[in-house]
C-alpha positions as CSV (number, residue, x, y, z in Angstrom):
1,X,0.0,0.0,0.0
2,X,2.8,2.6,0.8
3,X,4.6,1.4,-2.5
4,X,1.4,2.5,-4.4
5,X,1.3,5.6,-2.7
6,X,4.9,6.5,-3.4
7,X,4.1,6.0,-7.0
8,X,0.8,7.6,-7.5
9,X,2.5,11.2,-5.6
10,X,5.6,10.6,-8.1
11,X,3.2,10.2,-10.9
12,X,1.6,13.3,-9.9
13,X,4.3,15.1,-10.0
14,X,5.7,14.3,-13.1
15,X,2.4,15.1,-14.5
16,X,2.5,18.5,-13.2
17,X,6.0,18.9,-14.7
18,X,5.0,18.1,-18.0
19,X,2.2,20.6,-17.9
20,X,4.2,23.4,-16.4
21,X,6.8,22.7,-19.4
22,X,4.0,23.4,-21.9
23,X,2.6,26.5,-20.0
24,X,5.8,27.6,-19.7
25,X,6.0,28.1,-16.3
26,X,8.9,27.9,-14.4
27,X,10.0,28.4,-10.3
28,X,12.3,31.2,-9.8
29,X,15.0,29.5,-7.4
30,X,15.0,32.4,-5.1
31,X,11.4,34.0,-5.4
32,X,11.3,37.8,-5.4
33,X,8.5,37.5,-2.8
34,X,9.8,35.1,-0.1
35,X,12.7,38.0,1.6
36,X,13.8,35.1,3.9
37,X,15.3,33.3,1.8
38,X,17.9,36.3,1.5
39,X,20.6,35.8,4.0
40,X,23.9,33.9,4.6
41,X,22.8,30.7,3.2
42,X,21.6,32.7,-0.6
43,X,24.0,35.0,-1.1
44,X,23.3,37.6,-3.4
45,X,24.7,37.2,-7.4
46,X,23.6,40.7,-8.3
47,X,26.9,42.6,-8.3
48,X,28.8,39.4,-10.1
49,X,29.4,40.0,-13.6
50,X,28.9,36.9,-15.0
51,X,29.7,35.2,-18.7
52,X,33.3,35.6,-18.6
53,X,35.7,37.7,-20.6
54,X,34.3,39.8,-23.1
55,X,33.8,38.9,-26.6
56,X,36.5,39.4,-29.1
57,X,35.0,40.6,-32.6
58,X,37.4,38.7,-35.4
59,X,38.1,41.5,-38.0
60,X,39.9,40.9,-41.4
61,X,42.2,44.1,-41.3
62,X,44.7,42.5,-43.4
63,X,42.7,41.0,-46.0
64,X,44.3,37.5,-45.6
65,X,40.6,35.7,-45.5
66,X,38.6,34.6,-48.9
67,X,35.0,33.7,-49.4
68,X,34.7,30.1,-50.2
69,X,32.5,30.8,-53.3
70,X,32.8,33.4,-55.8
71,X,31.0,36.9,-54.8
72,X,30.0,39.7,-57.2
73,X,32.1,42.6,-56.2
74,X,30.3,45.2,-54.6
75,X,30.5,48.7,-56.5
76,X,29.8,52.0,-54.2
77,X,29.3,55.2,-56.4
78,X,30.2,58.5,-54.7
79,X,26.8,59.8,-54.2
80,X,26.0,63.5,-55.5
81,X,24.3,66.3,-54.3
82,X,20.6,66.3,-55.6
83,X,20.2,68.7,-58.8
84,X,17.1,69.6,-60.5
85,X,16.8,68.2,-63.8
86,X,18.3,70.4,-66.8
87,X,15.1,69.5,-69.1
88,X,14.7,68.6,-72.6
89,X,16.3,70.6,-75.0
90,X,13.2,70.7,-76.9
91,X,11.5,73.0,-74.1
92,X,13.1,76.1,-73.7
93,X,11.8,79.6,-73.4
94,X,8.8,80.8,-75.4
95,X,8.1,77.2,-76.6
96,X,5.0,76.1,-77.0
97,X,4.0,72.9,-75.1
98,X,0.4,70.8,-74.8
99,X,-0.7,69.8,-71.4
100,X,-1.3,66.6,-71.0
101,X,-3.2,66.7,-67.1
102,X,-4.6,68.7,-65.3
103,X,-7.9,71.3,-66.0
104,X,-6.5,72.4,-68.7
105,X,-4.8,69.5,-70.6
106,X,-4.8,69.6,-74.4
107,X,-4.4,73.5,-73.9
108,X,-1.5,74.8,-76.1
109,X,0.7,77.0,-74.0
110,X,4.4,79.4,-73.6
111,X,6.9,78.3,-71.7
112,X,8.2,81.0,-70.1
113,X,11.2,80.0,-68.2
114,X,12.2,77.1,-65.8
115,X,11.8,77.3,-62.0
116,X,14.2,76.5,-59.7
117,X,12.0,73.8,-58.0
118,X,12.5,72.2,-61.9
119,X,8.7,73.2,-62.7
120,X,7.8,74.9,-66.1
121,X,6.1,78.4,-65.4
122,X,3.7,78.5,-68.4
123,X,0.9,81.3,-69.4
124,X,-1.9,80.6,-72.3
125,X,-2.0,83.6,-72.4
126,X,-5.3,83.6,-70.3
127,X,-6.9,86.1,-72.8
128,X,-6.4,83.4,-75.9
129,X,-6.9,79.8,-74.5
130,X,-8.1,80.5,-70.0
131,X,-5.1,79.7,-69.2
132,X,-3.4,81.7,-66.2
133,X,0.3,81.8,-65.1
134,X,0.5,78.6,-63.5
135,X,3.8,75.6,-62.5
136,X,3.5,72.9,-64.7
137,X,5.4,69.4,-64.6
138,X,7.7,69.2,-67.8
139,X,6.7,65.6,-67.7
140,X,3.0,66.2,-68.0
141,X,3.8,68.2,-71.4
142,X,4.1,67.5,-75.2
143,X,6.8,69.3,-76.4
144,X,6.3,71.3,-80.0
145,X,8.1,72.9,-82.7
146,X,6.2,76.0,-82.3
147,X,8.1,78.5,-80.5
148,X,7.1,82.4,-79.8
149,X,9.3,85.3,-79.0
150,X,9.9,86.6,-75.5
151,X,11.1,90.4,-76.3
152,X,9.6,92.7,-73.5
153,X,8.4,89.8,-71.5
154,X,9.9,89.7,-68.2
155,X,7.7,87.7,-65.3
156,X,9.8,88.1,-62.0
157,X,8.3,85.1,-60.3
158,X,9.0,82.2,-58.7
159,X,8.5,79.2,-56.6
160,X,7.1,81.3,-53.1
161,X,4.8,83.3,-55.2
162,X,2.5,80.1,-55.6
163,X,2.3,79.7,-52.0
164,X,-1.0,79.2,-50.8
165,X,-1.9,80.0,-47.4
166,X,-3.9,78.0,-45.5
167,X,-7.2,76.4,-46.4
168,X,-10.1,74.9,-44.5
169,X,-12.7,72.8,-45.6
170,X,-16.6,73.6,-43.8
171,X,-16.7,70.5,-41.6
172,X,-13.3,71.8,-40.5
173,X,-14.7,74.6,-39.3
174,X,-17.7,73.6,-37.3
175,X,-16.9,73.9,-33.7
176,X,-13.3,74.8,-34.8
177,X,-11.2,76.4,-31.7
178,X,-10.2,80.4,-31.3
179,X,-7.1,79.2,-32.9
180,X,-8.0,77.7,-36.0
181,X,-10.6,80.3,-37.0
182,X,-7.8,83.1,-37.3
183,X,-5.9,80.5,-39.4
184,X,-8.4,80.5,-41.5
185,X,-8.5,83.9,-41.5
186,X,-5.5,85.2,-42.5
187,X,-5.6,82.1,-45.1
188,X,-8.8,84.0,-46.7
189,X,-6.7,87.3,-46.5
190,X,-3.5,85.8,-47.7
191,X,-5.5,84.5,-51.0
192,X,-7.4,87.6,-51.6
193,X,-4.4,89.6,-52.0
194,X,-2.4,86.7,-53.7
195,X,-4.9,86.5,-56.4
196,X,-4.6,90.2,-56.9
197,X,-1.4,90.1,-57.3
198,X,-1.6,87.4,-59.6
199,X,-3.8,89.5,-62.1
200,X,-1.3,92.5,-62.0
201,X,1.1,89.9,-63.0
202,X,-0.8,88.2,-65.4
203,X,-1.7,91.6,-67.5
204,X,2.0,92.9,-67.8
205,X,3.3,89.2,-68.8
206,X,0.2,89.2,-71.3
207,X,0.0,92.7,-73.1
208,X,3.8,92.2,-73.8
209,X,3.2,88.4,-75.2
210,X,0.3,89.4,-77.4
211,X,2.1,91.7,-79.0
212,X,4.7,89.0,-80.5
213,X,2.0,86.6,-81.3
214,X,0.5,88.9,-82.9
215,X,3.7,89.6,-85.2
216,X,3.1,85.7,-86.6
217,X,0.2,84.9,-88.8
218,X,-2.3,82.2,-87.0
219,X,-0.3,81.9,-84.0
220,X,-3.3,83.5,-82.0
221,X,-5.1,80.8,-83.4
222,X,-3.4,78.0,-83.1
223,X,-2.9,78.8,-79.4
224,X,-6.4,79.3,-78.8
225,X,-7.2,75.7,-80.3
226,X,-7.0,72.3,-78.1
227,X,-5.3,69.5,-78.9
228,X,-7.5,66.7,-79.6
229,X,-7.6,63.4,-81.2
230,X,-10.1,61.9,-83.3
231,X,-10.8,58.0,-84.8
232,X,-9.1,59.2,-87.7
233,X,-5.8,60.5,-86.0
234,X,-3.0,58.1,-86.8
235,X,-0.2,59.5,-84.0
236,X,2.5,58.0,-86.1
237,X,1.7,60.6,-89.0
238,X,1.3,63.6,-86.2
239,X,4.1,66.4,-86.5
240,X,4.4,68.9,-83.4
């Protein structure tokens, strides 16, 4: 009878080993909550530093270690300070350029000269096709052969003239804080005067424009005329 109940309590134990294992939990051998077990007989191992010497990293400073299989070499280029891009030689000054996005794509318009930011500021003029001085992404445009004098036109902007100031929506603005309100504010103001400015701009840059379109038979025309493309357009015949 005793040997029975030897092996039943060593059963039980086992058992309750092997389902601590799979839990995961473990008995700490000197637990954090039981203080008396902190004396002469534990001493404490928290000031030893423990693992030995420290590790030694291997380095090959004299290049006296090869791969075992062939490597492609590794090629680092000298990186360069970011430029903006130069452009195509095809769109310089007082070319004339489609848009191809945007409200007004298909509209034929004159490049007036390249921003710093790498942006093409373009006008239609806006009394011949709508279109206003505006920034337009050289790669949204379809370069032409067309190209219109610039004598007399001088259009001192660039990129901080096309800052905006700052916009809310309606829903922004319900139950919107002191804060916010002025923001909004002096956005209002700042646009007001901004597109003022703009139209001062826009009529020096134009009357002086005008005048050499008019100079070339049908250029006013042609200008004022979108690009389009019909069933019967075969692109591989097209001429710019």
């Amino acid at each position: 009878l005793v040997t029975n109940m030897v092996e039943s309590k060593a059963k039980a134990s086992t058992a309750r080993a092997r389902i601590a294992h799979k839990l995961a939990r473990y008995v700490r051998a000197t637990p954090v909550h039981l203080t008396s077990l902190n004396g002469s007989a534990n001493p404490s191992t928290s000031h030893l530093t423990l693992g030995g010497a420290p590790k030694r990293r291997l380095r090959n400073s004299q290049n006296t270690w090869y791969p075992a299989d062939d490597e492609k070499p590794f090629i680092k280029r000298a990186s360069k300070q970011p430029r903006a891009s130069t452009g195509r030689a095809s769109v310089r000054p007082g070319s004339v350029v489609i848009l191809l996005s945007g409200n007004n794509r298909g509209r034929r318009v004159v490049v007036l000269k390249r921003l710093a930011s790498g942006n093409l500021l373009v006008t239609g003029p806006h009394s011949v096709n709508g279109v206003s001085l505006s920034r337009v992404n050289p790669a949204y445009v379809l370069s032409t052969s067309t190209s219109v004098s610039l004598d007399g036109v001088t259009a001192n902007v660039d990129d901080s003239f096309f800052k905006r100031g700052k916009r809310f929506t309606k829903n922004e603005l319900k139950n919107a804080s002191e804060h916010r309100l002025k923001v909004a504010a002096e956005g209002k103001a700042h646009e007001q005067k901004w597109r003022e400015e703009l139209k001062t701009v826009q009529k020096s840059v134009d009357s002086a424009l005008l005048a050499n379109i008019k100079k070339v038979d049908h250029l006013r025309g042609y200008l004022g005329t979108r690009f389009t493309l019909s069933n019967t357009t075969r692109p591989h015949e097209l001429r710019f």
